[in-house]
C-alpha positions in Angstrom: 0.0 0.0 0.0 1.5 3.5 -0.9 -0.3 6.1 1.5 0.2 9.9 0.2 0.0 12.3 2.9 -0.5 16.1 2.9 1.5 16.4 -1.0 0.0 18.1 -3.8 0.5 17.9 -7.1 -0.3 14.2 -7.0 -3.4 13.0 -9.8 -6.1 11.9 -8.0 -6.8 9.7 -10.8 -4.0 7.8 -10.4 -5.6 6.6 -7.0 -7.5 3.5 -5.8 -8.7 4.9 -2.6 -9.7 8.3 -1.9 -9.5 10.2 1.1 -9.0 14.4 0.5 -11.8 15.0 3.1 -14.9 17.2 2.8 -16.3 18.3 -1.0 -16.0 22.1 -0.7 -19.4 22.8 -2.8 -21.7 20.4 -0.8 -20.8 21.4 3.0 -23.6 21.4 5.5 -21.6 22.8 8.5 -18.4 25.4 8.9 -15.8 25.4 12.0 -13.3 28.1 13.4 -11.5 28.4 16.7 -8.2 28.0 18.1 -5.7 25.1 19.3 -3.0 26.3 22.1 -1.1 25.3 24.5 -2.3 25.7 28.5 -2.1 24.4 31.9 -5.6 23.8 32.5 -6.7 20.6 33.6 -8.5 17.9 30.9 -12.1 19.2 30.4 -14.7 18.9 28.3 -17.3 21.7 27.5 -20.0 22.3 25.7 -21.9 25.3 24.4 -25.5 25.3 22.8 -26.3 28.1 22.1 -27.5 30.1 19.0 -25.6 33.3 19.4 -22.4 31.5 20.3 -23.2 29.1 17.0 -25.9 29.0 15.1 -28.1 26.0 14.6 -24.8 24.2 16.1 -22.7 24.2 19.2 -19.6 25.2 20.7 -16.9 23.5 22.4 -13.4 23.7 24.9 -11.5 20.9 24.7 -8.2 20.4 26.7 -5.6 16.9 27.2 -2.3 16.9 27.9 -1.2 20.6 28.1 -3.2 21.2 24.6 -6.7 22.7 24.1 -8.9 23.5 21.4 -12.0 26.0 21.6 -14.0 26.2 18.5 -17.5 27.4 16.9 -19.5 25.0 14.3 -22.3 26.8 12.7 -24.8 24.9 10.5 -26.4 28.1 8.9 -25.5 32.0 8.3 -21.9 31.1 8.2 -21.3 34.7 7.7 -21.5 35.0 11.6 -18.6 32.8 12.2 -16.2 35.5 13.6 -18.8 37.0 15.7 -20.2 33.5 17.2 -16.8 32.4 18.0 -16.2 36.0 19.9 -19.6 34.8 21.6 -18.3 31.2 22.5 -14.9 33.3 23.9 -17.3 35.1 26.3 -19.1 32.6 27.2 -16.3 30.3 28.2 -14.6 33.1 30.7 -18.0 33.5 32.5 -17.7 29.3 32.8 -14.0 28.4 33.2 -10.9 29.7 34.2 -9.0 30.3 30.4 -5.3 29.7 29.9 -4.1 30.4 26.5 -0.7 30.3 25.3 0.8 29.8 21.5 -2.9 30.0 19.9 -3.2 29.1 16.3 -6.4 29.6 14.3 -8.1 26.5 13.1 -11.3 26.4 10.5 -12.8 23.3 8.6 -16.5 22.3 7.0 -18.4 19.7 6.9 -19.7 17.9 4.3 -22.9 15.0 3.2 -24.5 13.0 1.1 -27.3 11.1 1.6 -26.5 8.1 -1.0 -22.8 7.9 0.1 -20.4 8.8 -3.0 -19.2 5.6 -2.5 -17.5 4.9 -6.1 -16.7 6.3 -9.6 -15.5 4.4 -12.6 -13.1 2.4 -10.5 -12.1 4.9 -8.0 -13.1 4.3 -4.0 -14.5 7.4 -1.6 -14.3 6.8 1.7 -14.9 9.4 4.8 -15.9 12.9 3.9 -14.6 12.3 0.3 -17.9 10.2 0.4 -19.6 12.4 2.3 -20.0 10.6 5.3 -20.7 13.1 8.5 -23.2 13.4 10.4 -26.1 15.8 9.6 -26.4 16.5 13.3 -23.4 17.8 15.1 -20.7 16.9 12.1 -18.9 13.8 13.4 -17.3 11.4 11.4 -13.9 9.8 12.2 -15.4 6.5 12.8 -16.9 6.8 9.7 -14.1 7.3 7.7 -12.0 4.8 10.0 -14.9 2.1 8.8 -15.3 3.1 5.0 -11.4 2.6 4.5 -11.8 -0.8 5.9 -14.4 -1.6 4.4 -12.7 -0.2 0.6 -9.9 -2.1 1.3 -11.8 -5.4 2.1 -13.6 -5.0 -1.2 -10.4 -5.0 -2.6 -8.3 -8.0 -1.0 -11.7 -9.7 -1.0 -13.2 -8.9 -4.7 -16.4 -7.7 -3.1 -18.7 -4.5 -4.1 -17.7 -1.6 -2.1 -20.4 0.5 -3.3 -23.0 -2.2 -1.8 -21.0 -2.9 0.8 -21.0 0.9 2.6 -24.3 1.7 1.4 -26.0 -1.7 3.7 -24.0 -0.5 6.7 -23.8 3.5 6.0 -27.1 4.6 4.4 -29.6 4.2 7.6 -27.2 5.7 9.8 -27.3 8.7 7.1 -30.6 8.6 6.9 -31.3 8.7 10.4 -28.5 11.7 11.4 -30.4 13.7 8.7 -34.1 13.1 10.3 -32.5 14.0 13.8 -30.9 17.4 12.3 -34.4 18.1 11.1 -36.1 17.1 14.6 -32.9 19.6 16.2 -33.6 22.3 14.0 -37.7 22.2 15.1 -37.0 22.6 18.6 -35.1 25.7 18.4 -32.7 27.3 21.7 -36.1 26.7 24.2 -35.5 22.9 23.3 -32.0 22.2 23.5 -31.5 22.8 27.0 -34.8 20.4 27.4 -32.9 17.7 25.6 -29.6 18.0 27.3 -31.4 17.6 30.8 -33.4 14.2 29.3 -29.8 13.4 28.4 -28.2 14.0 31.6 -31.4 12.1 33.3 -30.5 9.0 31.4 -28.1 6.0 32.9 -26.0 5.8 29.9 -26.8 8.8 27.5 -24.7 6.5 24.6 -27.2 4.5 24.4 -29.9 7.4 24.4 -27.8 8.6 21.3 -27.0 5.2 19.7 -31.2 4.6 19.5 -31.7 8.1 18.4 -28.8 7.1 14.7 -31.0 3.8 14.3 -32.9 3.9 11.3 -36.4 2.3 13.4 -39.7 2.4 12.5 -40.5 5.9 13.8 -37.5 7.2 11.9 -38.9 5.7 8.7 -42.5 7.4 9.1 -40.4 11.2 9.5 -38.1 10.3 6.4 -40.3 12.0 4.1 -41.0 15.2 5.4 -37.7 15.8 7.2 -35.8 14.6 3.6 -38.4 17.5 1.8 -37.6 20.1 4.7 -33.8 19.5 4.7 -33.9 19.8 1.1 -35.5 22.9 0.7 -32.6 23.6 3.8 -29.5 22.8 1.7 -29.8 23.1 -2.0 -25.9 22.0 -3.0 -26.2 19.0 -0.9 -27.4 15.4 -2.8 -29.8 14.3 -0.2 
């Protein structure tokens, strides 16, 4: 296996498996903060909150003498400076801030609902295939599963493109019918669902059942696939 890591001039077409992250023209969702060194102890935070990101949330992370404090907005990206100065104020009201060394750090998200598994005989795995959730934007163990599961289809002479789509394309459609069900709510009814959250024993389960594609899911496909379109024209859903 020849892996080619942050180099350019390389021709994609030339590649068996690809893996260049998000496609610019079809994001959903756009990130910018900070990384830096501190001394603060390992914490996790989060902020949901409209002003401080819109339709999205914000977060502090620190481990290890390294922190991370960013904004992800899934609409009016336009506000991005102002809703990361928001998430800054916030965060000094909450927790004691020690920033040293910061860098600025950005990204976007990208989906599709069909997966963009395969063209001609090229494989697209992670964002490249547009596999994120519509939700909050995760995806690492997505792309950590599509690249196993490309490379099995090739050791193993199988169909990729069948292959993600059985295990990808409910959790797709299910991360899309609970942005939908997020977005409906509004600022009144996140703080409701992060207190059912925090009531539950094990709120990874609570989350697991809320990606399964069950019956109730299938009965909301329609109208939250007709609302999300209307939502994001450049994205294939």
């Amino acid at each position: 296996v020849k892996i080619y890591f942050n180099q350019k001039n390389i021709d994609p077409a030339t590649m068996d498996i690809i893996a260049v992250g998000t496609a610019s023209k079809k994001i959903f969702a756009v990130d910018k903060g900070i990384q830096f060194e501190t001394s603060m102890p390992d914490m996790a935070v989060a902020i949901v909150n409209d002003d401080a990101a819109v339709k999205g949330y914000s977060y502090l992370l620190v481990a290890d003498g390294y922190g991370c404090i960013c904004t992800v907005l899934f609409d009016e990206f336009q506000k991005a400076e102002s809703c990361y100065q928001k998430t800054l104020e916030l965060l000094k009201n909450t927790v004691e801030l020690d920033i040293k060394n910061p860098k600025k750090v950005g990204g976007i998200g990208s989906f599709c609902l069909a997966g963009n598994f395969a063209v001609n005989n090229q494989l697209f795995v992670g964002e490249a295939a547009g596999l994120q959730d519509l939700l909050w934007g995760f995806g690492i163990r997505s792309a950590m599963h599509s690249g196993h599961l490309a490379a099995k289809s090739i050791i193993e002479g199988l169909d990729y493109r069948a292959l993600a789509s059985a295990h990808f394309q409910p959790k797709l459609k299910a991360s899309m019918i609970i942005r939908y069900l997020y977005e409906k709510i509004g600022a009144f009814g996140y703080s409701k669902l992060l207190k059912y959250t925090n009531r539950k024993a094990d709120p990874i389960y609570f989350l697991y059942n809320a990606h399964r594609f069950t019956r109730i899911h299938k009965l909301i496909f329609p109208l939250a696939r007709y609302s999300m379109r209307k939502r994001y024209h450049n994205l294939n859903l």
